[in-house]
C-alpha positions as CSV (number, residue, x, y, z in Angstrom):
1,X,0.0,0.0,0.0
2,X,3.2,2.4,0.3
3,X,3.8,2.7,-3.2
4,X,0.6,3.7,-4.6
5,X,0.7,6.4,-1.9
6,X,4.0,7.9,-2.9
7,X,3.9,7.4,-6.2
8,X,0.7,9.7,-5.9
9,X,2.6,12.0,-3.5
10,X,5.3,12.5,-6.1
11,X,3.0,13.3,-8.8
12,X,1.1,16.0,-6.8
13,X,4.3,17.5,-5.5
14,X,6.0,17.7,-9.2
15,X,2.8,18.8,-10.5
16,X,1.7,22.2,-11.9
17,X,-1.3,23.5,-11.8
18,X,-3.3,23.0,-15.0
19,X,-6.1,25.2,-16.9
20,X,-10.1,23.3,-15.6
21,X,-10.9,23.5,-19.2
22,X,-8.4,21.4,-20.1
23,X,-9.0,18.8,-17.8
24,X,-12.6,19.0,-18.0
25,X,-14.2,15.2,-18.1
26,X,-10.9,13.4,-16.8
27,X,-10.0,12.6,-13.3
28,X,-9.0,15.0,-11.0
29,X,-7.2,13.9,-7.5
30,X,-7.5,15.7,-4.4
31,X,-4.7,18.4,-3.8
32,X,-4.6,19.3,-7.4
33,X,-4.2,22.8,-8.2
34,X,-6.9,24.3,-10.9
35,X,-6.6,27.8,-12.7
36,X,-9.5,29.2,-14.5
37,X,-9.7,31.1,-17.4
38,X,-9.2,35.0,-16.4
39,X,-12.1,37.5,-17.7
40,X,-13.1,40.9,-16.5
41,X,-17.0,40.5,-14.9
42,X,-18.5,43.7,-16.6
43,X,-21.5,43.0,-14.0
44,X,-19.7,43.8,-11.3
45,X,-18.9,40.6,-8.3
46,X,-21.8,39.6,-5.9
47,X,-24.7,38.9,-8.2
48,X,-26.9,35.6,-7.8
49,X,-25.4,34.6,-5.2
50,X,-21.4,33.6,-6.6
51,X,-18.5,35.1,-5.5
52,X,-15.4,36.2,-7.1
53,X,-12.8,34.6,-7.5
54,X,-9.3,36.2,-8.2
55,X,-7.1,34.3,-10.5
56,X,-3.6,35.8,-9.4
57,X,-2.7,37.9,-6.2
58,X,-1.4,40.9,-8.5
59,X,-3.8,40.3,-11.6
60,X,-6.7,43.0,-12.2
61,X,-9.1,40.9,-14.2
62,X,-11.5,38.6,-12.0
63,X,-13.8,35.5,-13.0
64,X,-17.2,35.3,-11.4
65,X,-17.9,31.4,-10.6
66,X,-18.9,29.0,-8.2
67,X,-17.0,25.9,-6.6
68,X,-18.9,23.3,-6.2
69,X,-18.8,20.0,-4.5
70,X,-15.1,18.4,-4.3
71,X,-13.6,22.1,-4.9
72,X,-12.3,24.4,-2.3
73,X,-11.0,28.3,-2.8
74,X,-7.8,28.6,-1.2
75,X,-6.2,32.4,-1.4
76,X,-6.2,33.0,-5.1
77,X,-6.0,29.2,-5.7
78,X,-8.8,26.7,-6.8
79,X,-8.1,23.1,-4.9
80,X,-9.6,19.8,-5.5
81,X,-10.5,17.9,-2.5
82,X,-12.2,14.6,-3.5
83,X,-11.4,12.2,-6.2
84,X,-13.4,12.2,-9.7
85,X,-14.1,13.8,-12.8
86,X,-14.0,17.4,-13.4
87,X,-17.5,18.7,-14.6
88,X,-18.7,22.7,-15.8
89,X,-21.9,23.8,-16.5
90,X,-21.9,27.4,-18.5
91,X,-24.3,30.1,-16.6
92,X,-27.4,31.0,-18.6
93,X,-25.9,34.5,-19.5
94,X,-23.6,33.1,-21.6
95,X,-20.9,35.7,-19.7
96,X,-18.0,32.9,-18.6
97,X,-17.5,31.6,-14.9
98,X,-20.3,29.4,-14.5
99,X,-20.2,26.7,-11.9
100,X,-17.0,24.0,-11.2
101,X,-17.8,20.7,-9.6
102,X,-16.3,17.3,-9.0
103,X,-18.1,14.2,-9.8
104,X,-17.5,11.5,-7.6
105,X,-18.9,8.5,-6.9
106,X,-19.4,9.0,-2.9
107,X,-22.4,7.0,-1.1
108,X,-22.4,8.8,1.7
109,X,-25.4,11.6,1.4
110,X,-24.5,15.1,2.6
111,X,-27.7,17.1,2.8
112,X,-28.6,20.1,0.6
113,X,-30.7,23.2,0.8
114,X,-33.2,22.3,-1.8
115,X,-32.4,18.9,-2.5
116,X,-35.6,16.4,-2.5
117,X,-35.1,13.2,-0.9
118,X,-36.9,10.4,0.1
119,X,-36.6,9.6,4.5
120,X,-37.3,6.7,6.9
121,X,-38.9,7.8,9.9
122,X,-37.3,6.8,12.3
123,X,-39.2,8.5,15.6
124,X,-41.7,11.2,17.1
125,X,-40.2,13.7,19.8
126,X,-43.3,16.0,20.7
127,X,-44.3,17.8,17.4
128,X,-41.5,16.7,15.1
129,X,-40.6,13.7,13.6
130,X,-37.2,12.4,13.2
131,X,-36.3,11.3,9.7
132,X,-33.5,9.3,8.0
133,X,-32.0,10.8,5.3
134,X,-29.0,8.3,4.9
135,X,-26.8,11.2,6.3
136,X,-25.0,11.6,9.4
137,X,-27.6,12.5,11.8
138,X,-31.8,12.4,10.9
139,X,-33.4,15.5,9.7
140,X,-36.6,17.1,11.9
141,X,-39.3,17.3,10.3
142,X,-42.8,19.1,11.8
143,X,-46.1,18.1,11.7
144,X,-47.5,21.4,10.2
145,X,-44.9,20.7,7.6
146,X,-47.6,19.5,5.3
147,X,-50.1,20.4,3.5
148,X,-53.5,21.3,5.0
149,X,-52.1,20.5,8.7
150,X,-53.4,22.5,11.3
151,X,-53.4,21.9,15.4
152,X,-56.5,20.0,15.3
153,X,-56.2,18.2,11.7
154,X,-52.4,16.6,11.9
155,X,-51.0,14.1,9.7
156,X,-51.0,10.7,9.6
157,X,-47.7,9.9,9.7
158,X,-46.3,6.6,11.7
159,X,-42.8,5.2,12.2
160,X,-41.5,3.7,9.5
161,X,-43.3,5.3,7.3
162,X,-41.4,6.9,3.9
163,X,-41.5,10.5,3.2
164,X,-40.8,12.5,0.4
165,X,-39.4,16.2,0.7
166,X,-37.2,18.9,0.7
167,X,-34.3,20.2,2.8
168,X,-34.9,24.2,4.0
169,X,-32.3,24.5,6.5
170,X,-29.0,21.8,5.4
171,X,-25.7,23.2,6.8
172,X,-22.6,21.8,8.5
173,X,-23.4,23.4,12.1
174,X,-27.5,22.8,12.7
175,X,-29.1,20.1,12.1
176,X,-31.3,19.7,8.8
177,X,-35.0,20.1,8.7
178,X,-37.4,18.9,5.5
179,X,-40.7,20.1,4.9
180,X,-43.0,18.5,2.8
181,X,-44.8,22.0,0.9
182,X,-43.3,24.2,-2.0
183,X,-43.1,27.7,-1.1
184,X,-47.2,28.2,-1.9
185,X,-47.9,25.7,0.8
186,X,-48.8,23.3,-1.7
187,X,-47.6,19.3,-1.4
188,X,-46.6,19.2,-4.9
189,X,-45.9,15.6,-5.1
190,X,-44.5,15.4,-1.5
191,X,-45.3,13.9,1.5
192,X,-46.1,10.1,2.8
193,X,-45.3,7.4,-0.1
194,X,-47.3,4.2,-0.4
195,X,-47.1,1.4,1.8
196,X,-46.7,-0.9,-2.0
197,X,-44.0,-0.2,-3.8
198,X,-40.0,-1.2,-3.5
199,X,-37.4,1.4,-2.1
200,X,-33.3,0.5,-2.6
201,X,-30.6,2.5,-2.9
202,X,-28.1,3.2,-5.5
203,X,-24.7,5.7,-5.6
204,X,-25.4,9.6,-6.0
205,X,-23.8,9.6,-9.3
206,X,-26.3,7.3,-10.9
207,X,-29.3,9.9,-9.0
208,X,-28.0,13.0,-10.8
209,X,-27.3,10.7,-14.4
210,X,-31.5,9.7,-14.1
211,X,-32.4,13.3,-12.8
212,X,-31.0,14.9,-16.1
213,X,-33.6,16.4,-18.3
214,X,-32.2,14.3,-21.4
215,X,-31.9,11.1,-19.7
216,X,-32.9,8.4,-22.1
217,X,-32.9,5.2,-19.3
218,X,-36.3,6.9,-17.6
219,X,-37.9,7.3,-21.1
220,X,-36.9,3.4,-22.1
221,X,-38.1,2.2,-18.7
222,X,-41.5,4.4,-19.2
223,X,-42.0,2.6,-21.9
224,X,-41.1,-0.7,-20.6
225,X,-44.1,-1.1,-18.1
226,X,-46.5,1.2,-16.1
227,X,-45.5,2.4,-13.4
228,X,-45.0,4.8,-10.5
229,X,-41.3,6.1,-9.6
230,X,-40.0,8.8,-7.0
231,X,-35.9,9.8,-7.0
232,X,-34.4,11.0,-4.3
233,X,-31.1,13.0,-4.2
234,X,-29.9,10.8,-1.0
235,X,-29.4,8.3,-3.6
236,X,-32.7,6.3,-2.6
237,X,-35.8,5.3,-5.2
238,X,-38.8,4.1,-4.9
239,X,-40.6,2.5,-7.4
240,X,-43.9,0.2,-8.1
241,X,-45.7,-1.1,-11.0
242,X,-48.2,-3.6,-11.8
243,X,-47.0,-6.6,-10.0
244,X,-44.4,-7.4,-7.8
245,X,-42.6,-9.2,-10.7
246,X,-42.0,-5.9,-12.8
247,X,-41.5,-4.2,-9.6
248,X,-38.4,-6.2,-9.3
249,X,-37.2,-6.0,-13.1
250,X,-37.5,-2.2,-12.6
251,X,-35.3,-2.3,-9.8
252,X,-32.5,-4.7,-11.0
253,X,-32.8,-2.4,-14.3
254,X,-32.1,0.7,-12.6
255,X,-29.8,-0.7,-10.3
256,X,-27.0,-2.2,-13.3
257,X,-27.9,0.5,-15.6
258,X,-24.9,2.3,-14.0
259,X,-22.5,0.0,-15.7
260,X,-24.0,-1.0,-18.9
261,X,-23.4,0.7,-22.0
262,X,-26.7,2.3,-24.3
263,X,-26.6,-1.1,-26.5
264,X,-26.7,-3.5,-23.8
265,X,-29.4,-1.0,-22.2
266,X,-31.5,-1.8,-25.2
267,X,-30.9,-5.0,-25.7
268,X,-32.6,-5.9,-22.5
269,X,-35.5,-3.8,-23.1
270,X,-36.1,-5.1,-26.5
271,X,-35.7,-8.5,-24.8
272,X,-38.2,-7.5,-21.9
273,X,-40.6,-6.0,-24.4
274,X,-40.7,-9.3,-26.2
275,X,-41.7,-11.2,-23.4
């Protein structure tokens, strides 16, 4: 095990640090060094929410973006600080910066502000209920956290049930709290799930491939077989069809579509289809 570790030691130390855009798609290790591309921010620094970030102690020009998971700022510097491949997503203004992130295959859930996930109750304290999120300490979540709850008309929630929401308070020093409403007060798809149904987990990475808008495994599997399916960002689904038999296909789909490559993918649907 001491070779691998200072053969990686050597390469850090004797490496530079390179430009994001060239690296952007390959493997990144933590400790690297990252320098983005300079441009003056005619907008001024501050807006929506990103910070500047200055390229060079002595340079004028700055670059407006945002560091994502697996990158830390340091000074004037950009580290990386978890092991994966490099990933940039352009701003909608089309002005540069845009938002750096690091996409790992970790397992281990840290919760987000915003992030939907699907919990395990776990307990009831009082008025709140304590929910597993898969992270490293259950989320609070209150009873006139859902729709149409009131004093007199509370939910009817019970341990072990699964719940479906969102993450309003998520940060490293209180602990996070879900609620089960949108911002109107409306459920919006969240709250209890069905007692039917299967839930298993899967890796983060495979969450945010099946949560993109042009994901073509959630249109096969639509296809496939009715059914009804909730994602959550802790890396958790739950999923049920027709019978307990395609419940199961579903899930074993889902599960290996991680590895498999688009023609395999439809091979087994075509073979699925068939039958």
């Amino acid at each position: 095990m001491a070779e691998p570790v200072s053969v990686a030691a050597e390469y850090l130390a004797g490496s530079r640090a390179r430009a994001a855009r060239t690296v952007l798609g390959q493997v990144v290790l933590p400790g690297e060094e990252l320098l983005l591309p300079e441009q003056e921010d005619a907008e001024g620094p501050g807006g929506a929410g990103e910070r500047p970030l200055s390229l060079n102690a002595g340079a004028r020009s700055r670059v407006r973006v945002v560091c994502g998971p697996g990158l830390r700022r340091c000074g004037d510097r950009l580290l990386v600080t978890k092991c994966g491949r490099l990933r940039h997503k352009e701003p909608s203004s089309g002005s540069g910066g845009g938002v750096y992130w690091v996409d790992s295959q970790q397992k281990r859930y840290v919760p987000v502000k915003g992030d939907h996930v699907i919990g395990i109750v776990t307990a009831k304290s009082g008025d709140i209920f304590k929910v597993d999120v898969g992270g490293s300490e259950p989320a609070s979540l209150s009873y006139l956290s859902f729709e149409g709850a009131t004093k007199r008309n509370r939910p009817n929630v019970q341990v072990g049930d699964l719940i479906y929401g969102q993450f309003v308070v998520a940060n490293k020093d209180m602990e996070p709290e879900m609620v089960c409403i949108d911002s109107c007060g409306r459920a919006n798809g969240m709250g209890v799930i069905g007692q039917d149904g299967l839930l298993f987990k899967v890796t983060l990475g495979l969450i945010r491939k099946l949560l993109a808008p042009d994901c073509e495994i959630i249109q096969e599997v639509g296809k496939l077989y009715p059914l009804e399916i909730v994602f959550g960002m802790n890396g958790r689904i739950w999923v049920k069809a027709k019978t307990i038999q395609q419940t199961l296909i579903l899930a074993n789909i889902l599960e290996a579509c991680e590895h498999m490559t688009s023609d395999q993918r439809k091979q087994i649907f075509s073979r699925l289809a068939e039958s």
